[in-house]
C-alpha positions as CSV (number, residue, x, y, z in Angstrom):
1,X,87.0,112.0,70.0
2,X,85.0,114.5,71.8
3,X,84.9,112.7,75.1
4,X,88.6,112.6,74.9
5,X,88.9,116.4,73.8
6,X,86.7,117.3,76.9
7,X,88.8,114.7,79.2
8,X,91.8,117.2,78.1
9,X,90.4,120.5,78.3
10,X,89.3,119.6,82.2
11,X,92.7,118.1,83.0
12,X,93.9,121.5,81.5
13,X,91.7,123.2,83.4
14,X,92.7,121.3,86.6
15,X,96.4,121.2,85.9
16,X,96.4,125.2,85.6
17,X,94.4,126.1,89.1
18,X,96.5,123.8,90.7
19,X,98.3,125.8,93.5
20,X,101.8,124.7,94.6
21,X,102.3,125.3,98.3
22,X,106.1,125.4,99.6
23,X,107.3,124.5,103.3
24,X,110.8,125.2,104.1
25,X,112.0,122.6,105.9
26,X,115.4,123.7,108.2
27,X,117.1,124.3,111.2
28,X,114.8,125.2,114.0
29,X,114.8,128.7,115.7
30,X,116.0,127.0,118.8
31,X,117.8,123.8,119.5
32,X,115.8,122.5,122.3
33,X,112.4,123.5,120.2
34,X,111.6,122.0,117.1
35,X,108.4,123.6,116.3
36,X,109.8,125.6,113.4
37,X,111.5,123.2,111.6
38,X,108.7,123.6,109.1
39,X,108.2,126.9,107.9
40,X,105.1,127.1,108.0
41,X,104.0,124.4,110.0
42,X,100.2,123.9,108.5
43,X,99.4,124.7,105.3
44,X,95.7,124.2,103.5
45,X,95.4,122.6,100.1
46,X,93.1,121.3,97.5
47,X,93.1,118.1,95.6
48,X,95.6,118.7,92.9
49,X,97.8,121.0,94.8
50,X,101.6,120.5,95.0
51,X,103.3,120.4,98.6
52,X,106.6,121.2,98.1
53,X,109.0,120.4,101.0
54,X,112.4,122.6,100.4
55,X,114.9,121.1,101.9
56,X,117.2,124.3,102.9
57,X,119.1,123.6,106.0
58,X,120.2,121.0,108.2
59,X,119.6,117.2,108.3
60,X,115.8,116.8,108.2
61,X,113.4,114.9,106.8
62,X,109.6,114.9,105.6
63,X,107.6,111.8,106.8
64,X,103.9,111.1,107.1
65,X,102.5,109.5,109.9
66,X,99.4,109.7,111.8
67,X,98.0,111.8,114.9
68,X,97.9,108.9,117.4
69,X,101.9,108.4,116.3
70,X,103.7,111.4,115.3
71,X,106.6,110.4,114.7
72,X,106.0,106.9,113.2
73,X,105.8,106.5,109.9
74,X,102.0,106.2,108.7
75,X,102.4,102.9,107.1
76,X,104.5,101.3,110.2
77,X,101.1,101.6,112.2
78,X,98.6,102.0,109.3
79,X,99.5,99.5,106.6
80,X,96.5,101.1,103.9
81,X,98.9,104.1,104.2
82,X,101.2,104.6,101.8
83,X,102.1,107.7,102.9
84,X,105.8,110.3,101.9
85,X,109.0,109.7,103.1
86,X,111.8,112.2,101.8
87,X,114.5,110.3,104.3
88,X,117.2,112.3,105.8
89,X,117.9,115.1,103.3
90,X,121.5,116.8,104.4
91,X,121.9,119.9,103.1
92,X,125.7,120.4,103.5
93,X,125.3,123.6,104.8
94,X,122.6,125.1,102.3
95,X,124.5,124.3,99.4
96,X,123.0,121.0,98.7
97,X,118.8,122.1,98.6
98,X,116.6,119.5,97.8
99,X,112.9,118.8,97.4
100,X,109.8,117.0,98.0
101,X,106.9,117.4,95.9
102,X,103.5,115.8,97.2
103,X,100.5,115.9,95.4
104,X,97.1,116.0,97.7
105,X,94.6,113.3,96.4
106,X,92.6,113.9,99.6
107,X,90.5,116.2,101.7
108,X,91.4,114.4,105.0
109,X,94.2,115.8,107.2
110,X,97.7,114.6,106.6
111,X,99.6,114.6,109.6
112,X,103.7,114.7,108.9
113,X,107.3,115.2,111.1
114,X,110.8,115.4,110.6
115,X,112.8,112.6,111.8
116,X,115.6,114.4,113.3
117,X,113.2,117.3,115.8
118,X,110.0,114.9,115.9
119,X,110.8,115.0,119.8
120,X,110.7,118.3,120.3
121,X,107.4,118.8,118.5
122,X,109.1,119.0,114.6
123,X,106.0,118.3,113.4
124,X,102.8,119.8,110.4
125,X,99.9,118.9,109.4
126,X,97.8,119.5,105.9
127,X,94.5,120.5,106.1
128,X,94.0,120.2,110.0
129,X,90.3,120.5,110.7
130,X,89.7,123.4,112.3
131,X,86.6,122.2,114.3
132,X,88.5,118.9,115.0
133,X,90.2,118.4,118.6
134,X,93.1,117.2,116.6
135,X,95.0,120.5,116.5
136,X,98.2,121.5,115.5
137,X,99.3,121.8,119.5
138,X,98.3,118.4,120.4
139,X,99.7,117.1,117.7
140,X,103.2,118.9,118.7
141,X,102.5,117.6,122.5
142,X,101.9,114.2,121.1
143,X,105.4,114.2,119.7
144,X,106.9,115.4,122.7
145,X,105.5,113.6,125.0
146,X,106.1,110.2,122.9
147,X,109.3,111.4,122.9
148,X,109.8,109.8,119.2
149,X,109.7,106.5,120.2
150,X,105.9,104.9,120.7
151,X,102.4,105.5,120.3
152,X,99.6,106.8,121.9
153,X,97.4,104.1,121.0
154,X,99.7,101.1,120.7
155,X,97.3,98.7,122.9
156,X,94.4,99.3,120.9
157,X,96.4,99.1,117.8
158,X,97.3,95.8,118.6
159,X,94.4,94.5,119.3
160,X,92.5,95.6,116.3
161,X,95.3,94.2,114.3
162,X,96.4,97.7,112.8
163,X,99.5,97.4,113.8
164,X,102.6,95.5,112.5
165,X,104.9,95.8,115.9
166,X,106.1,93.2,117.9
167,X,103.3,94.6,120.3
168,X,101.0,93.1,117.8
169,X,102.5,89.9,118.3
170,X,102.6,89.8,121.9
171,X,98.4,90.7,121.8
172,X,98.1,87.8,119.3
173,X,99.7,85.1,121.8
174,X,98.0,86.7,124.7
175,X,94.4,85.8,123.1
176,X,96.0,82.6,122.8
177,X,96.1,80.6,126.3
178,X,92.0,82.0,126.7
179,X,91.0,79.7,124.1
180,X,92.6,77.1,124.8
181,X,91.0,77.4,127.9
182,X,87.8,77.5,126.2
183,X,88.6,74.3,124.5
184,X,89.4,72.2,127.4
185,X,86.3,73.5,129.0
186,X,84.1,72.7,126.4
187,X,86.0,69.1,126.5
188,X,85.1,68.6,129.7
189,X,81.7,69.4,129.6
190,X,81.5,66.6,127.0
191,X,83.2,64.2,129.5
192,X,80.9,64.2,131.7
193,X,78.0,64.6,129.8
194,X,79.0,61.1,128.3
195,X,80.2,59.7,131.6
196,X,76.2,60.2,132.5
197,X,75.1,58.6,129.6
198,X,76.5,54.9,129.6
199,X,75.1,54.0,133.0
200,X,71.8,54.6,131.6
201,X,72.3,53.0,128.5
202,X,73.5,49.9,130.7
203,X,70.8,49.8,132.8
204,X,68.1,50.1,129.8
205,X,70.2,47.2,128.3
206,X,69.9,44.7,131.4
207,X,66.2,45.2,132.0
């Protein structure tokens, strides 16, 4: 009974310094810049906190995804990521204000856009490592230069089989022809190494 008393008081304890941190999410400043979508854009927050996405203006979204792919979502090119998704969220002109609440289980830096301004850089991140080269800038120049539509790292992705695109696919038949190749070569080698053999055993059999 006492373990379970203790168990309470620390989930108490928890539950009440457990912070909840709010990001607006609505229209950008300007329409050719989607940097503000997400008011603000980084936030930093401890295991237990509360990320609340507010859904105030617009058509937007809240999706994780990963640094390499900003505006992918996480588990399209990470499948041990079961990362948010809020979908579109319409707001019918502020009078229909929705949220997303997401509680942070991790240290590590969660990387996130909006579906609708990833390609002009509508894009956060949680707990960006200040000491890290992935920033908050690159990040937004990763979604702008992708333009919304691939990755950064799709080759390598492929290869290492993190990835469940039709690119995978392709990698996987590539790979496919070079051993074959292999095989016939190793075939061949046998071939001959048996064609050299029976004259030999013929000859040892006649004398």
């Amino acid at each position: 009974m006492r373990v379970f008393a203790l168990a309470a008081a620390l989930s108490a304890v928890v539950a009440a310094s457990a912070k909840q941190i709010v990001i607006t999410v609505g229209d950008p400043d300007s329409p050719d810049n989607g940097t503000t979508v997400f008011k603000p854009a980084e936030v930093k927050a401890n295991i237990g906190d509360v990320v609340l996405f507010n859904f105030t203006q617009g058509n937007h979204s809240a999706i994780q995804s990963t640094f390499a792919s900003p505006c992918i979502p996480a588990h399209d090119t990470n499948i041990t990521i079961n990362g948010f998704n809020s979908g579109l969220r319409p707001t019918n002109n502020g009078t229909a204000i929705t949220n997303l609440p997401v509680t942070i289980s991790t240290n590590d830096t969660i990387w996130f856009y909006d579906a609708t301004t990833c390609a002009i850089g509508g894009v956060g991140g949680i707990n960006i490592n200040d000491s890290s080269t992935a920033t908050l800038a690159g990040f937004q120049r990763n979604a702008i230069r992708l333009n919304g539509t691939a990755t950064s790292t799709s080759s390598s992705s492929s290869a290492t089989g993190t990835s469940a695109s039709g690119t995978g696919s392709g990698a996987s038949s590539t790979k496919t022809p070079t051993g074959g190749n292999k095989t016939s070569s190793a075939e061949q080698v046998v071939v001959r190494a048996v064609s050299a053999v029976i004259p030999l055993a013929l000859g040892a059999l006649l004398f």
